[in-house]
RODO-2510 file (C-alpha; in nm, 4 decimals, decimal comma):
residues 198
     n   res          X          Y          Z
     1     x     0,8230    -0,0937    -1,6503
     2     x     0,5588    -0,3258    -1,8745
     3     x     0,2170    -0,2497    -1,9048
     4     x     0,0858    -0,5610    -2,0247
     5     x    -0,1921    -0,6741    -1,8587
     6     x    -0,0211    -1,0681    -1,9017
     7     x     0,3211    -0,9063    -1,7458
     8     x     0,1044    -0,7909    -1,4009
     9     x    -0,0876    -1,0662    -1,3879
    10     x     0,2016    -1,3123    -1,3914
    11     x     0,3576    -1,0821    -1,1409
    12     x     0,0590    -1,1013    -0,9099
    13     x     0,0562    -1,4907    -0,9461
    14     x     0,4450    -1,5599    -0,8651
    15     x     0,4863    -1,2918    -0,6297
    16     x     0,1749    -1,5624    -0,4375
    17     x     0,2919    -1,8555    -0,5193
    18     x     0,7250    -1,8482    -0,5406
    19     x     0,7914    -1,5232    -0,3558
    20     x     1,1585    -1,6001    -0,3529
    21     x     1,2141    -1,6490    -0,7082
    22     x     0,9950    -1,3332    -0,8404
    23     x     1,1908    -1,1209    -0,5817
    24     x     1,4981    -1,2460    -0,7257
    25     x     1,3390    -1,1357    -1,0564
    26     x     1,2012    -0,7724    -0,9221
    27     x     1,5768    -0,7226    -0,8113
    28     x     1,7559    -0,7489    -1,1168
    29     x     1,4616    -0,5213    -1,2722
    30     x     1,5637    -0,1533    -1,3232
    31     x     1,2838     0,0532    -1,2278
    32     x     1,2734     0,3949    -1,0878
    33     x     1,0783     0,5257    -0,8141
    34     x     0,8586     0,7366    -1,0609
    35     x     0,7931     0,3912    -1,2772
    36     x     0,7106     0,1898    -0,9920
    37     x     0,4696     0,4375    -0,8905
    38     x     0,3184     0,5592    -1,2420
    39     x     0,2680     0,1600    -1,3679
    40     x     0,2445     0,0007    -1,0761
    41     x     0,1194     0,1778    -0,7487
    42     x    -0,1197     0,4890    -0,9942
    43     x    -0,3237     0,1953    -1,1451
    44     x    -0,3798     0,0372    -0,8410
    45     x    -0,5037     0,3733    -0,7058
    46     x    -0,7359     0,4168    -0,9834
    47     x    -0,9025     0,1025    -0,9384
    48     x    -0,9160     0,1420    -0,5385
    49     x    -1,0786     0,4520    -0,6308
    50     x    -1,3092     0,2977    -0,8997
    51     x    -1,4204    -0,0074    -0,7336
    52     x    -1,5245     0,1940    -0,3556
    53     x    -1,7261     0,4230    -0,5483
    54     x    -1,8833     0,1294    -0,6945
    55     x    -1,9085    -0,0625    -0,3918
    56     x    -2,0403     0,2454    -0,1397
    57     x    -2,2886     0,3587    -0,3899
    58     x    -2,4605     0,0422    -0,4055
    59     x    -2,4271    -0,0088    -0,0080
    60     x    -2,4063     0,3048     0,1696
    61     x    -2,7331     0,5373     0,2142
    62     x    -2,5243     0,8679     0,2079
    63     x    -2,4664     1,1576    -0,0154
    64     x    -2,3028     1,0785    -0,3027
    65     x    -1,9998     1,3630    -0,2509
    66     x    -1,9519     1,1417     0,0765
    67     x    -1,8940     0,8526    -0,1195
    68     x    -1,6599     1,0163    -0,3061
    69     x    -1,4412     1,1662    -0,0253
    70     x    -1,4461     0,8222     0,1116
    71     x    -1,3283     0,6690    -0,2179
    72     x    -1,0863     0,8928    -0,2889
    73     x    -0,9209     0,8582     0,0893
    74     x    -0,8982     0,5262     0,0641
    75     x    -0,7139     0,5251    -0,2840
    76     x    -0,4604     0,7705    -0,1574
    77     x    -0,3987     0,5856     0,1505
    78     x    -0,3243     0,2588    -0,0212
    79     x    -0,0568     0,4570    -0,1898
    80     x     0,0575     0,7235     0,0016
    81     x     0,0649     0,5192     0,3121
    82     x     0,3372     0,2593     0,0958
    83     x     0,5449     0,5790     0,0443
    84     x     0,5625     0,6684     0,3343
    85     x     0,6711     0,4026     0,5358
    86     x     0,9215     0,2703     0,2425
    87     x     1,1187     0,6639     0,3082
    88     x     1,0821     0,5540     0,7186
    89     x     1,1768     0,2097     0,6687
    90     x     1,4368     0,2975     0,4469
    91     x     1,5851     0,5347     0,7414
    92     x     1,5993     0,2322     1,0075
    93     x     1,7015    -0,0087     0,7181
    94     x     2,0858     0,0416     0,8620
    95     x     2,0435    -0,1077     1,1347
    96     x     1,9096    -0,4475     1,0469
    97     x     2,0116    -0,4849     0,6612
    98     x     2,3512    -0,4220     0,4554
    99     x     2,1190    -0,2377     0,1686
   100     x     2,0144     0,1376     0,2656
   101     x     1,8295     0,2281    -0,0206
   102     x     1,4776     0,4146    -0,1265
   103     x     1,4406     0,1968    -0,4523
   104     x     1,4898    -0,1319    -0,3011
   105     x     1,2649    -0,0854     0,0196
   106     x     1,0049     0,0766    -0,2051
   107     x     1,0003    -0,2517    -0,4175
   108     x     0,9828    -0,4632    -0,1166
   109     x     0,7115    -0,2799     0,0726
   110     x     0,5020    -0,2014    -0,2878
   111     x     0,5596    -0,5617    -0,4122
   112     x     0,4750    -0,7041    -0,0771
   113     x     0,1773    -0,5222    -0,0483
   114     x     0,0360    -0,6365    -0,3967
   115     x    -0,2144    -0,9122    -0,2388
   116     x    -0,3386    -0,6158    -0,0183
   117     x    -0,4146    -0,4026    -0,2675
   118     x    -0,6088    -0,6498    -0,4901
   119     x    -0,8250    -0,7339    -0,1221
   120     x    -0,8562    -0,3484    -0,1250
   121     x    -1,0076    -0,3606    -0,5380
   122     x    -1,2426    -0,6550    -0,4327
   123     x    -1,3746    -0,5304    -0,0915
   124     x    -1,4036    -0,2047    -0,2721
   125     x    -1,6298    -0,3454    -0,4918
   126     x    -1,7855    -0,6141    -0,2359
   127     x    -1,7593    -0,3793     0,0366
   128     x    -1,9933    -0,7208     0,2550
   129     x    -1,6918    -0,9766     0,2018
   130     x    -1,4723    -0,6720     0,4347
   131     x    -1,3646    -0,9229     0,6768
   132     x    -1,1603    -1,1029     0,4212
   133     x    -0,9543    -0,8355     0,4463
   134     x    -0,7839    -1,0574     0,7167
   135     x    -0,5821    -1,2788     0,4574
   136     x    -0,4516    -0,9936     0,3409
   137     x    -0,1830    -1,0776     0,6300
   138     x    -0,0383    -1,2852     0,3889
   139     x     0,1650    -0,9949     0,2988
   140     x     0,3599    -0,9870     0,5696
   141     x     0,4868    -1,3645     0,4753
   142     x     0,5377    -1,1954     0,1014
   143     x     0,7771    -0,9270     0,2821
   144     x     0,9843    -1,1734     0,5131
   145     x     1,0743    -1,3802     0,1817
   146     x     1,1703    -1,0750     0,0421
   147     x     1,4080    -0,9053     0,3038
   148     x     1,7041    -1,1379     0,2425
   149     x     1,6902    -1,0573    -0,0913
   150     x     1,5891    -0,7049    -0,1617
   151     x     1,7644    -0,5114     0,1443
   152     x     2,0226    -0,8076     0,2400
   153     x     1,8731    -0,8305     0,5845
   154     x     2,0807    -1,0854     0,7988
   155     x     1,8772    -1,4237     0,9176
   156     x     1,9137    -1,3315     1,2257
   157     x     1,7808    -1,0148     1,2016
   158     x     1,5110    -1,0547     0,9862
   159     x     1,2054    -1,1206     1,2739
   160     x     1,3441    -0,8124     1,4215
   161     x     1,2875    -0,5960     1,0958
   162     x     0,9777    -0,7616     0,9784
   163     x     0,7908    -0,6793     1,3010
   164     x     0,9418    -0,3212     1,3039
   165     x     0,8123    -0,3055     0,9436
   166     x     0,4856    -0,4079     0,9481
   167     x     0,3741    -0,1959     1,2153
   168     x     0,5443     0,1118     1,0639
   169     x     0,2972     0,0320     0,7431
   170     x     0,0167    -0,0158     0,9564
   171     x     0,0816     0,2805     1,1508
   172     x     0,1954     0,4703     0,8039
   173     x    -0,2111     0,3508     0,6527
   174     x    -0,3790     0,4648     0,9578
   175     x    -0,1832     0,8640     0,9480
   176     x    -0,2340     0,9022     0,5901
   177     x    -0,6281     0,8139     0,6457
   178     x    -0,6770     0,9926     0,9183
   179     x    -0,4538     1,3217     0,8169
   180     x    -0,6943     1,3010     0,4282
   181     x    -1,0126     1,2599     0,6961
   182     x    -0,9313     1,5764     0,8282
   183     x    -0,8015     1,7852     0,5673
   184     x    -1,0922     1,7134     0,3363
   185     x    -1,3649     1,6910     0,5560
   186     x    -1,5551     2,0120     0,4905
   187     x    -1,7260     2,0111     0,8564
   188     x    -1,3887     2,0167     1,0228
   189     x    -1,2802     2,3497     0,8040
   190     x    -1,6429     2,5071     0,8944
   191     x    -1,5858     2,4424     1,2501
   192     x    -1,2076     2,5710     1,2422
   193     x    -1,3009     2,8819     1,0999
   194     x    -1,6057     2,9438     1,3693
   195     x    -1,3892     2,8525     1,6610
   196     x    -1,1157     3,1300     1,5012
   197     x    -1,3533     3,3680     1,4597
   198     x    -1,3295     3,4423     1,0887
***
């Protein structure tokens, strides 16, 4: 996969803009699982990461190893959470579309999420412009033109799948968050180990 800051940038701009020809383009691209995630989805994490530490420093009146937890949940999430519901959507992929595969439905759901993640750098950073977060709905538009042509969805079962989709992301962000929430809160851990006994 590129690295060139032009090559991304383009990416970001047609995958906007013409949605149907770029997926055309991301189809015929031969990336693996561990490229997509090492040059695409890793970077993306980094700045996540980068930008909320910025961002809740500047805003947030709390310990500064808060911040970071918070920062580095939110990173994860963005990423983990597209894992994870690619390997679930790619599981109830059979019934709506002819493709049943991990690569493809991880370059829809990664690709799709793209104008997300770029809301996620900038509210990161801006963390008072949060409620443009909304237009980051968008993405949902990005994954419908892409359905047809990534996983060969059928037209008439493409509402179906899109719907079934998007809330299996949503619900795939909100697990991830609140799963890192727990395991790295060190209050929680304190509290497990009194309520043992240890």
């Amino acid at each position: 996969m590129n690295f060139n800051i032009i090559f991304k940038l383009n990416r970001f701009q047609n995958i906007l803009f013409k949605p149907s020809q770029e997926w055309i383009e991301i189809k015929n691209e031969n990336h693996s699982n561990k490229n997509i995630f090492l040059t695409f989805l890793l970077p993306f994490g980094f700045l996540i990461f980068a930008s909320c530490i910025f961002g809740y420093s500047r805003t947030f009146f709390a310990p500064f190893y808060f911040i970071i937890l918070s920062s580095i949940i939110t990173a994860i999430t963005s990423i983990v959470g597209i894992y994870l519901a690619s390997y679930i959507i790619t599981k109830i992929a059979k019934y709506f579309s002819n493709i049943v595969d991990f690569n493809s439905t991880l370059k829809l759901i990664a690709y799709s999420s793209i104008f997300t993640l770029v809301l996620s750098i900038l509210t990161g950073l801006i963390p008072e412009i949060k409620k443009i977060s909304i237009i980051g709905l968008y993405s949902i538009y990005i994954m419908w033109s892409g359905l047809e042509i990534m996983l060969e969805t059928p037209q008439e079962k493409k509402i179906n799948f899109l719907i079934l989709s998007t809330v299996i992301l949503i619900l795939s962000y909100f697990v991830v968050a609140k799963t890192l929430s727990i395991s790295i809160n060190p209050v929680f851990w304190y509290n497990l180990v009194k309520f043992i006994g240890y």
